[in-house]
LUMDOPA-57647 format. One record per residue (C-alpha): residue number from 1; residue in one letter; x, y, z. Coordinates in steps of 0.05 Angstrom, whole numbers, plus 5000, padded with zeros to 4 digits. Layout:
N
<r><voti>NUM</voti><minu>a</minu><c1>X</c1><c2>Y</c2><c3>Z</c3></r>
...
***
This chain:
183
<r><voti>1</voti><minu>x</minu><c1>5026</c1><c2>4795</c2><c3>5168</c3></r>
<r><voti>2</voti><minu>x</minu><c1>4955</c1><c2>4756</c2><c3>5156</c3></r>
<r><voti>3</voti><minu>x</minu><c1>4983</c1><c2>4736</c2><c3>5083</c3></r>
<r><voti>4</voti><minu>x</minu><c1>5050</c1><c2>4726</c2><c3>5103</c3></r>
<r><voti>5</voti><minu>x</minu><c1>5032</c1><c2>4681</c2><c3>5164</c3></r>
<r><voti>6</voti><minu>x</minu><c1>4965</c1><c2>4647</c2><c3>5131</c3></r>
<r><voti>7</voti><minu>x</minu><c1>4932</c1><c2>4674</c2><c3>5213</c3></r>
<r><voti>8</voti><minu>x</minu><c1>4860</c1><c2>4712</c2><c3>5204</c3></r>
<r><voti>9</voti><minu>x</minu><c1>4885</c1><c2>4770</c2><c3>5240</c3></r>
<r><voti>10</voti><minu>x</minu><c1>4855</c1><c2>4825</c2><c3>5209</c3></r>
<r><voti>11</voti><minu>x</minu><c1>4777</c1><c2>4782</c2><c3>5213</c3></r>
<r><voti>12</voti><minu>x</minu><c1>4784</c1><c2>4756</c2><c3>5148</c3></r>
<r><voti>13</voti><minu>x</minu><c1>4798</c1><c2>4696</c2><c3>5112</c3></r>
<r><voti>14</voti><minu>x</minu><c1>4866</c1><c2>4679</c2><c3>5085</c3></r>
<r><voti>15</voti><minu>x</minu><c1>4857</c1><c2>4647</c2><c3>5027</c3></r>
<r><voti>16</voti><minu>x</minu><c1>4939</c1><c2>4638</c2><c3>5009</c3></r>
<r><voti>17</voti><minu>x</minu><c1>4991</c1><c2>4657</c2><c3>5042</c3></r>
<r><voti>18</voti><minu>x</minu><c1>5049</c1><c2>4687</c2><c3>5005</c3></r>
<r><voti>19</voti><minu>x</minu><c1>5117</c1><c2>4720</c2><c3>5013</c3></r>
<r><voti>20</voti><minu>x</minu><c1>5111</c1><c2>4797</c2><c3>5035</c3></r>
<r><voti>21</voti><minu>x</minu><c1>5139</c1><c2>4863</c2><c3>5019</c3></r>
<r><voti>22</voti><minu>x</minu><c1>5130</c1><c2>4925</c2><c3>5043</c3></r>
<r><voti>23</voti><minu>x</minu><c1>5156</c1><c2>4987</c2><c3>5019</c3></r>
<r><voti>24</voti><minu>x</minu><c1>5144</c1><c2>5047</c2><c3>5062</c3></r>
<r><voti>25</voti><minu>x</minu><c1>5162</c1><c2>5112</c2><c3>5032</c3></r>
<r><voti>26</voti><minu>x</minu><c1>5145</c1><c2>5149</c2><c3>5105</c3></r>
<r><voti>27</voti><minu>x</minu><c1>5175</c1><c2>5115</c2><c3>5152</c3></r>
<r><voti>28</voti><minu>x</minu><c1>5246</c1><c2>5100</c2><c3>5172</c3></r>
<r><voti>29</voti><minu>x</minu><c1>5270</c1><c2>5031</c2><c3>5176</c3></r>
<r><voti>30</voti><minu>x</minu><c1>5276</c1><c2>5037</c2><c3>5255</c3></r>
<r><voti>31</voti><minu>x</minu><c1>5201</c1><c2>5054</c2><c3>5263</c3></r>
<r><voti>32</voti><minu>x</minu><c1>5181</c1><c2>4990</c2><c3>5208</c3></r>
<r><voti>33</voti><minu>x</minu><c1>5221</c1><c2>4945</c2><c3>5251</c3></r>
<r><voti>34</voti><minu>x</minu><c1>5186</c1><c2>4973</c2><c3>5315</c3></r>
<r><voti>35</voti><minu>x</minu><c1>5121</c1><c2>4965</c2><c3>5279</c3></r>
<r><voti>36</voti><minu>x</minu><c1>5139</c1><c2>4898</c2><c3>5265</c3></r>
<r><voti>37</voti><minu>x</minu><c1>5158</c1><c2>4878</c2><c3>5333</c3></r>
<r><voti>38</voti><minu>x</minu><c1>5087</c1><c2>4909</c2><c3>5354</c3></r>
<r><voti>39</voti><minu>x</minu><c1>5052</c1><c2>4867</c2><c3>5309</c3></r>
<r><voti>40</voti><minu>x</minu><c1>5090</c1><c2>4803</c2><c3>5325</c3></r>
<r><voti>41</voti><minu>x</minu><c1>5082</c1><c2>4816</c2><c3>5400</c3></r>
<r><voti>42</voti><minu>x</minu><c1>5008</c1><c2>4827</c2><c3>5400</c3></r>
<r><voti>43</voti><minu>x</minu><c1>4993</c1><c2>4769</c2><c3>5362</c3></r>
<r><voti>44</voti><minu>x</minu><c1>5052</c1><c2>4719</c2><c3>5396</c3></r>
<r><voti>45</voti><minu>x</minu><c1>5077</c1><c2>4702</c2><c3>5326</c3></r>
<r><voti>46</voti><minu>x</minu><c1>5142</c1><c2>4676</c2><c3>5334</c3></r>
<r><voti>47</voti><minu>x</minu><c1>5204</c1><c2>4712</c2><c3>5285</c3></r>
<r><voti>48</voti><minu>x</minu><c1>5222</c1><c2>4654</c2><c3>5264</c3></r>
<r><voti>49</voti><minu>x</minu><c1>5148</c1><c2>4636</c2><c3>5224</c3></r>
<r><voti>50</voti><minu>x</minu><c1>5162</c1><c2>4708</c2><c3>5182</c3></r>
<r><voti>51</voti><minu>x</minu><c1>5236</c1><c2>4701</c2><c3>5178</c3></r>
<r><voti>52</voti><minu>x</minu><c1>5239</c1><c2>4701</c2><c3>5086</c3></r>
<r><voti>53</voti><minu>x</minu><c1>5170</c1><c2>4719</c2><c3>5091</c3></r>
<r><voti>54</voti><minu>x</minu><c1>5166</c1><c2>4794</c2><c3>5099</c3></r>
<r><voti>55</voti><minu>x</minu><c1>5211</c1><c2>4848</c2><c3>5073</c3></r>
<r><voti>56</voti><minu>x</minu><c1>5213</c1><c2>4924</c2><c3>5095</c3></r>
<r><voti>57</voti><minu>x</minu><c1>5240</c1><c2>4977</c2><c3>5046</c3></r>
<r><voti>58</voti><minu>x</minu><c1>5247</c1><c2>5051</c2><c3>5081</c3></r>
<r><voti>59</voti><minu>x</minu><c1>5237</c1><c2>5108</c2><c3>5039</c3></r>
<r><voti>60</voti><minu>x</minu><c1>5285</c1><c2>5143</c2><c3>5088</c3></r>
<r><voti>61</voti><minu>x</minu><c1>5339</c1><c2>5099</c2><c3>5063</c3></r>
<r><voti>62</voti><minu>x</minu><c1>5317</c1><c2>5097</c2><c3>4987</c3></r>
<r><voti>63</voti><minu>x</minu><c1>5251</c1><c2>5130</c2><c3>4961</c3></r>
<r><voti>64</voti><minu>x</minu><c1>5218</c1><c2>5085</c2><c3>4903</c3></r>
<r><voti>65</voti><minu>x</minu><c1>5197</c1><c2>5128</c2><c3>4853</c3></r>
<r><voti>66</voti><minu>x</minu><c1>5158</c1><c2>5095</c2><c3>4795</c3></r>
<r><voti>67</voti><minu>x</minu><c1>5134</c1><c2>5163</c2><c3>4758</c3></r>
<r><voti>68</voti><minu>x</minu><c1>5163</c1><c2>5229</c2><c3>4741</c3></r>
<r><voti>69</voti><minu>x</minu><c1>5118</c1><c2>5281</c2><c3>4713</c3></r>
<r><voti>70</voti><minu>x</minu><c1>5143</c1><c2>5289</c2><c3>4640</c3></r>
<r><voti>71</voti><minu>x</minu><c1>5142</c1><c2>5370</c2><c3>4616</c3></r>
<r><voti>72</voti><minu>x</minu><c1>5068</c1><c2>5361</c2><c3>4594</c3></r>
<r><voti>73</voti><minu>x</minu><c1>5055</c1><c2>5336</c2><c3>4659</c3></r>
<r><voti>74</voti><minu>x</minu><c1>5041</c1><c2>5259</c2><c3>4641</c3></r>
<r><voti>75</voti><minu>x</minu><c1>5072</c1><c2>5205</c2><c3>4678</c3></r>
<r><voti>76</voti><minu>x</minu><c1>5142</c1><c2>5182</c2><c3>4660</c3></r>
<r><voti>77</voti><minu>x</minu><c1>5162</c1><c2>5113</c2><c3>4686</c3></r>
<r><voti>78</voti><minu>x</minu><c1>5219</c1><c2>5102</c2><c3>4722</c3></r>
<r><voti>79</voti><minu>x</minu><c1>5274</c1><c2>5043</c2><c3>4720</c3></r>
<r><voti>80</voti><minu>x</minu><c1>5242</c1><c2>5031</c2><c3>4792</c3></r>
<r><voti>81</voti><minu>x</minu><c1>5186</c1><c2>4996</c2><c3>4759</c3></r>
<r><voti>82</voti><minu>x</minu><c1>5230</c1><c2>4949</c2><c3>4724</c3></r>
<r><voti>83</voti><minu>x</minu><c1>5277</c1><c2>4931</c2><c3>4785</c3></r>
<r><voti>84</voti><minu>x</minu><c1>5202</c1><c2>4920</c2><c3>4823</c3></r>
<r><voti>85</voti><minu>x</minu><c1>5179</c1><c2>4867</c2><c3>4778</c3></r>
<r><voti>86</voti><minu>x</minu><c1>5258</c1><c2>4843</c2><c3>4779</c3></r>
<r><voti>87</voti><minu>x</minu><c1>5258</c1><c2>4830</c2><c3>4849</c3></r>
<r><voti>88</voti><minu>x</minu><c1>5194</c1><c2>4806</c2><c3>4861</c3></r>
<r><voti>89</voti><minu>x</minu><c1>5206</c1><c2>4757</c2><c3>4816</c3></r>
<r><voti>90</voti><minu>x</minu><c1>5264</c1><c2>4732</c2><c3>4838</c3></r>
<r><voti>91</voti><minu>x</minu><c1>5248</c1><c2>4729</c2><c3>4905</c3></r>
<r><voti>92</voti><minu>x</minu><c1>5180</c1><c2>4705</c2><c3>4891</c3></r>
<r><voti>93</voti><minu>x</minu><c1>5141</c1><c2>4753</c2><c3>4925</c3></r>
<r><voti>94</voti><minu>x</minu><c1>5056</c1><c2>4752</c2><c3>4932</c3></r>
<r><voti>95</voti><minu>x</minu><c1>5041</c1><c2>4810</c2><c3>4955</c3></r>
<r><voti>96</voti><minu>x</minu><c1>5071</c1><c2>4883</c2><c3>4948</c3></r>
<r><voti>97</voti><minu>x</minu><c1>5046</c1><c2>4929</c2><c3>4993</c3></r>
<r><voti>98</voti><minu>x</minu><c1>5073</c1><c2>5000</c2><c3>4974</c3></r>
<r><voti>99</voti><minu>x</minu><c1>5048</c1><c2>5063</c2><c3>5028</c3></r>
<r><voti>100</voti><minu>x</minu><c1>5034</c1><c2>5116</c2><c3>5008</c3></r>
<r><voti>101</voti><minu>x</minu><c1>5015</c1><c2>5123</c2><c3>4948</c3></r>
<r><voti>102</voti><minu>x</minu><c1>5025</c1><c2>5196</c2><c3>4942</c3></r>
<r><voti>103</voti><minu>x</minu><c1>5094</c1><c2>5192</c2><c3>4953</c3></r>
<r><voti>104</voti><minu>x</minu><c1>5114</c1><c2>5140</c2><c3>4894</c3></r>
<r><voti>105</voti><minu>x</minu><c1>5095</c1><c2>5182</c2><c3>4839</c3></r>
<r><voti>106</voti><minu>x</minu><c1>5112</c1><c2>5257</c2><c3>4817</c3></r>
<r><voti>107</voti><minu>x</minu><c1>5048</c1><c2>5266</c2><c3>4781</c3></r>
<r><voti>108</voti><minu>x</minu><c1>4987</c1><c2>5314</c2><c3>4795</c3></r>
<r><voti>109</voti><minu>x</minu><c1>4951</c1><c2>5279</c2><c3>4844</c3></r>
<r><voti>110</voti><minu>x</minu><c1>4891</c1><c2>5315</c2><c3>4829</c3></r>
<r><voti>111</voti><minu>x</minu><c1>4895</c1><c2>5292</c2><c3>4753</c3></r>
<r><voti>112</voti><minu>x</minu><c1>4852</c1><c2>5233</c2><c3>4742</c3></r>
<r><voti>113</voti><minu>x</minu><c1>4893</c1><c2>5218</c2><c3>4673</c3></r>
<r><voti>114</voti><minu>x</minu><c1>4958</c1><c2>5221</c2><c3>4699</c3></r>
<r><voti>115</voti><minu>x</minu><c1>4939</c1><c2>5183</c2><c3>4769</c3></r>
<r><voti>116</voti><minu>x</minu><c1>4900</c1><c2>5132</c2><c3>4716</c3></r>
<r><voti>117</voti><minu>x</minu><c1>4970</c1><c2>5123</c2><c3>4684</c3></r>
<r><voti>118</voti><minu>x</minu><c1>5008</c1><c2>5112</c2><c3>4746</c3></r>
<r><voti>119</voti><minu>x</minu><c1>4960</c1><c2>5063</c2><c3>4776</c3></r>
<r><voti>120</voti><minu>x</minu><c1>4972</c1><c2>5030</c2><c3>4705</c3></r>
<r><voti>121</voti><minu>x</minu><c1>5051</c1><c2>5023</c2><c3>4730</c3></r>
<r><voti>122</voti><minu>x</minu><c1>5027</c1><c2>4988</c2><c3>4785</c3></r>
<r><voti>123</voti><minu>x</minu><c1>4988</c1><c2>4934</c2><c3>4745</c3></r>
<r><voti>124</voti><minu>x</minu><c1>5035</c1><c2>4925</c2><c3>4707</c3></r>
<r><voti>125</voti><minu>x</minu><c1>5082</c1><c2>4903</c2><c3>4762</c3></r>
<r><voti>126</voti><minu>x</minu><c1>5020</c1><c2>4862</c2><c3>4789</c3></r>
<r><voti>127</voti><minu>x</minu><c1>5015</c1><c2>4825</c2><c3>4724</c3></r>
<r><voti>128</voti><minu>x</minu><c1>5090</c1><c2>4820</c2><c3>4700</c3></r>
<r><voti>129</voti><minu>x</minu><c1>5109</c1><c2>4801</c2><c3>4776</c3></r>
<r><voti>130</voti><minu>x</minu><c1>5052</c1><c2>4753</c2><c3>4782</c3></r>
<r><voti>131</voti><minu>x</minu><c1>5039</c1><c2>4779</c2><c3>4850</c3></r>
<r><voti>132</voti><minu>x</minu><c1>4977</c1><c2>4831</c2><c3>4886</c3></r>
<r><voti>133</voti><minu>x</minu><c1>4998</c1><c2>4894</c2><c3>4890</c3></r>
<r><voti>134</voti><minu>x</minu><c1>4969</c1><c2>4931</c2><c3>4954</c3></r>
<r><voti>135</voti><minu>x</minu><c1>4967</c1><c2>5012</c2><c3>4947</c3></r>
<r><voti>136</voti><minu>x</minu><c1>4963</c1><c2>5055</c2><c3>5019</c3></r>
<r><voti>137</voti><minu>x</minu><c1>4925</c1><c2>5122</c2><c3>4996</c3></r>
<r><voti>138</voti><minu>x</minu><c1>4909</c1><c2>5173</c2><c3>5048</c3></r>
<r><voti>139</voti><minu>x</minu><c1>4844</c1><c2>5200</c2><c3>5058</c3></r>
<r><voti>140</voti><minu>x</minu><c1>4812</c1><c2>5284</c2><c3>5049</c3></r>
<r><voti>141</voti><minu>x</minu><c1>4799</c1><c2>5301</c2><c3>5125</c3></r>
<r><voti>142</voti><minu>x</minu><c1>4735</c1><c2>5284</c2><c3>5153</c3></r>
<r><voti>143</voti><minu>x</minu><c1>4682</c1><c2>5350</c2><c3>5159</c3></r>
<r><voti>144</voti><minu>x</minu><c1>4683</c1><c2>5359</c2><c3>5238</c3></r>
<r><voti>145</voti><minu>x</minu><c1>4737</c1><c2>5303</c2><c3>5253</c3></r>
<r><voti>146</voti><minu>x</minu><c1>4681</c1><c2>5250</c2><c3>5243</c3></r>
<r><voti>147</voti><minu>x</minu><c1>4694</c1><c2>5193</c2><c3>5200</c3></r>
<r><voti>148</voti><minu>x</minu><c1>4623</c1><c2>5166</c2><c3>5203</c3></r>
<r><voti>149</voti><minu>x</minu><c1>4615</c1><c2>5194</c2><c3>5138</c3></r>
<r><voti>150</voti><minu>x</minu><c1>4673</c1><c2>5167</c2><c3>5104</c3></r>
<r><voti>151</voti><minu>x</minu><c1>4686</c1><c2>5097</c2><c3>5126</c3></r>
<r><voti>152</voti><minu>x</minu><c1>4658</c1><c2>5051</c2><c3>5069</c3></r>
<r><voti>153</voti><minu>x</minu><c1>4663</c1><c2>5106</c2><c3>5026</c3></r>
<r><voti>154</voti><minu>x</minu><c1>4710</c1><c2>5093</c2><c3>4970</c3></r>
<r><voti>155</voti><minu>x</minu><c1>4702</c1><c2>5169</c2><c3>4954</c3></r>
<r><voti>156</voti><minu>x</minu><c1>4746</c1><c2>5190</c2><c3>5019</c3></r>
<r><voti>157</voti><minu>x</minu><c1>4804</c1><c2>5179</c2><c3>4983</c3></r>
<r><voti>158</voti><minu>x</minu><c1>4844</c1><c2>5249</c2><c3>4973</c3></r>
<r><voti>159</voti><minu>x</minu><c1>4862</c1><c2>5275</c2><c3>4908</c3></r>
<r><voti>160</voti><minu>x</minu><c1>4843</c1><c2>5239</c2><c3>4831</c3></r>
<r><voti>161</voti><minu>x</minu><c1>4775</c1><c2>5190</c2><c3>4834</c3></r>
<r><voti>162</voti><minu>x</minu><c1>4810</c1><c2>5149</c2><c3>4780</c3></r>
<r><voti>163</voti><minu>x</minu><c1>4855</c1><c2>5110</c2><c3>4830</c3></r>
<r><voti>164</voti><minu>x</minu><c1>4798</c1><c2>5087</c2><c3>4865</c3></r>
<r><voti>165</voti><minu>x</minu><c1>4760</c1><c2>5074</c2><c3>4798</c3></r>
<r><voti>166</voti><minu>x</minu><c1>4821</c1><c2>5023</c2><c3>4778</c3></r>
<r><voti>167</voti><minu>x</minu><c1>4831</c1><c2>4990</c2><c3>4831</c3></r>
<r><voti>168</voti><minu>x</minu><c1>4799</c1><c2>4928</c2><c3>4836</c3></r>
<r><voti>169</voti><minu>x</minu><c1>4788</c1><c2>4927</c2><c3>4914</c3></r>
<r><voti>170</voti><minu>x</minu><c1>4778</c1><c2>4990</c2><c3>4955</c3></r>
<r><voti>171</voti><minu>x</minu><c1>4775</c1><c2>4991</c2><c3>5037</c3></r>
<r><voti>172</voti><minu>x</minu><c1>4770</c1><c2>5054</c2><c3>5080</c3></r>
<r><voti>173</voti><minu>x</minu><c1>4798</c1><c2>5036</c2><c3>5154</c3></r>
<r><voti>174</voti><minu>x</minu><c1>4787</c1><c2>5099</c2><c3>5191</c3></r>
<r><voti>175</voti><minu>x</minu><c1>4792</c1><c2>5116</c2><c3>5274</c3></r>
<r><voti>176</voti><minu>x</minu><c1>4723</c1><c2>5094</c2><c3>5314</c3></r>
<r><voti>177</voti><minu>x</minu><c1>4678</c1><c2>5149</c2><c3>5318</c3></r>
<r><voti>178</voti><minu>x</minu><c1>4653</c1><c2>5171</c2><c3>5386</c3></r>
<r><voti>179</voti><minu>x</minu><c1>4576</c1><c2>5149</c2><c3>5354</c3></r>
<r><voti>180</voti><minu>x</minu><c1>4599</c1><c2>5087</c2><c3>5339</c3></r>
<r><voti>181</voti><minu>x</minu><c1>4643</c1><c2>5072</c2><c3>5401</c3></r>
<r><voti>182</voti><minu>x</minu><c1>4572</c1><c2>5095</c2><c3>5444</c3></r>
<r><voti>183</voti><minu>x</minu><c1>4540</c1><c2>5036</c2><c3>5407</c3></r>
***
């Protein structure tokens, strides 16, 4: 919504604003649209100043899958990687913003070459669709339920270190611990 809109919303600076996807592989379409509405609500942003500037993809409705494993376990693409770049493209899109990550790809998640090679997919589509490509990863659980540990930590992230280790930004965003609510 921040890019899309060009508003600080999250605390930090927009710096351009750009035409949004999202592609949820979770979540059905109902429950984006509600999210949507939540977001729009709480801010007072107006449909009409995101109407061509976001799109929501359900997973429900279509899974994008841009790797298979191949029989020696390495990542196959898939035409979805392709018709990506194809539509972002055409519709001029700035940002992709594909959650989660673990559900795009049919790869070892645990395998740092094969998790290197799909993150590879991914800039590709950055750099052939001239656009940012935003990946959701989930997190290992906290030890305790306490995310003190783990927020900052680019290490939190579940399964292969080598998605982390490409990517060239890396943010945890965990719940507020009961320490840090007390401060």
């Amino acid at each position: 919504m921040a890019v899309a809109t060009g508003r600080e919303i999250t605390g930090q600076t927009v710096h351009e604003t750009a035409k949004t996807w999202v592609w949820n592989n979770e979540d059905d379409s109902d429950e984006l649209r509600r999210r949507l509405a939540a977001v729009l609500q709480h801010w007072s942003i107006p449909i009409e100043e995101i109407r061509g500037r976001i799109a929501l993809n359900s997973g429900a409705d279509r899974a994008l899958m841009v790797a298979r494993a191949a029989k020696d376990g390495s990542a196959v693409r898939t035409p979805d990687v392709d018709a990506l770049v194809e539509r972002i493209r055409a519709a001029a899109v700035g940002l992709l913003v594909v959650d989660p990550f673990a559900e795009v790809h049919a790869v070892e998640e645990n395998d740092n070459a094969r998790v290197r090679e799909v993150a590879a997919l991914f800039r590709e589509v950055a750099r052939r669709g001239d656009c940012a490509v935003l990946l959701i990863h989930h997190t290992s659980k906290p030890a305790a339920a306490s995310s003190d540990a783990y927020a900052g930590n680019q290490n939190a992230a579940r399964g292969a270190s080598s998605l982390t280790g490409v990517a060239r930004v890396v943010q945890t965003l965990f719940a507020m611990s009961e320490r840090d609510a007390d401060r």
